[in-house]
C-alpha positions in Angstrom: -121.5 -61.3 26.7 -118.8 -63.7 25.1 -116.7 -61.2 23.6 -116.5 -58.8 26.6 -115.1 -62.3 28.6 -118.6 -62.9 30.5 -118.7 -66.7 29.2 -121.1 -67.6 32.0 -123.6 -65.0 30.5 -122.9 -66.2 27.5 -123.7 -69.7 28.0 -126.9 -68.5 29.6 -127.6 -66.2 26.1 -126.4 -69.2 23.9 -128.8 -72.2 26.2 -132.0 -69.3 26.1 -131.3 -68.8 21.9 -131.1 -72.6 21.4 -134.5 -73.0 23.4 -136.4 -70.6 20.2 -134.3 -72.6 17.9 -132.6 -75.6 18.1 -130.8 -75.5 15.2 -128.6 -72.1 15.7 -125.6 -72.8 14.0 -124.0 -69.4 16.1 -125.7 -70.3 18.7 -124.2 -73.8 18.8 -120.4 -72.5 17.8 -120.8 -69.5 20.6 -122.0 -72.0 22.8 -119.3 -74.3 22.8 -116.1 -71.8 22.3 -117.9 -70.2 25.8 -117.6 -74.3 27.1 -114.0 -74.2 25.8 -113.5 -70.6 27.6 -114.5 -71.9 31.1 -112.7 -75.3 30.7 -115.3 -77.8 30.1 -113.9 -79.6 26.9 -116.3 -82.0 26.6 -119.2 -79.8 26.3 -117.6 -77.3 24.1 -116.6 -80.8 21.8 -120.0 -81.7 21.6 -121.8 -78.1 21.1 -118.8 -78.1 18.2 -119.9 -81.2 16.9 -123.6 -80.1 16.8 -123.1 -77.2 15.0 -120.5 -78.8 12.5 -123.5 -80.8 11.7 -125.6 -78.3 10.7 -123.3 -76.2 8.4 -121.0 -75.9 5.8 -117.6 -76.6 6.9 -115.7 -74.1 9.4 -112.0 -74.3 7.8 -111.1 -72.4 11.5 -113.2 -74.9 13.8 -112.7 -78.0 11.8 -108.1 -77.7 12.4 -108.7 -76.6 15.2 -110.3 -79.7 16.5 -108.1 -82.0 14.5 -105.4 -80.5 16.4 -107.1 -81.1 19.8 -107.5 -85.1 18.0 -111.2 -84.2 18.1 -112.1 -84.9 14.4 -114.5 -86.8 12.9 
């Protein structure tokens, strides 16, 4: 759903995957780029900061949230 533009069913996807496993790193980074997609930056910021938790270091995700003045 995300990357044919359906954010809304993939927020859906991403909320029912998290449910079976709260940890889902992909889950977690799908979830907030589909945040980001439909204009709720605060959401998308904090599904970002979940998953950066989890996981090694996304070298993408991590400048692109110092340049938004997001990081940590």
């Amino acid at each position: 759903a995300f990357f044919d533009s359906r954010f809304g069913a993939a927020l859906q996807a991403c909320r029912r995957a998290l449910l079976l496993s709260p940890d889902s790193r992909d889950a977690l980074l799908r979830l907030g780029s589909s945040y980001y997609a439909l204009g709720d930056e605060p959401r998308a910021r904090q599904a970002w900061d979940r998953a950066r938790a989890l996981g090694p270091p996304d070298a993408f995700l991590t400048r692109f949230m110092a340049e938004k003045g997001w990081a940590k």
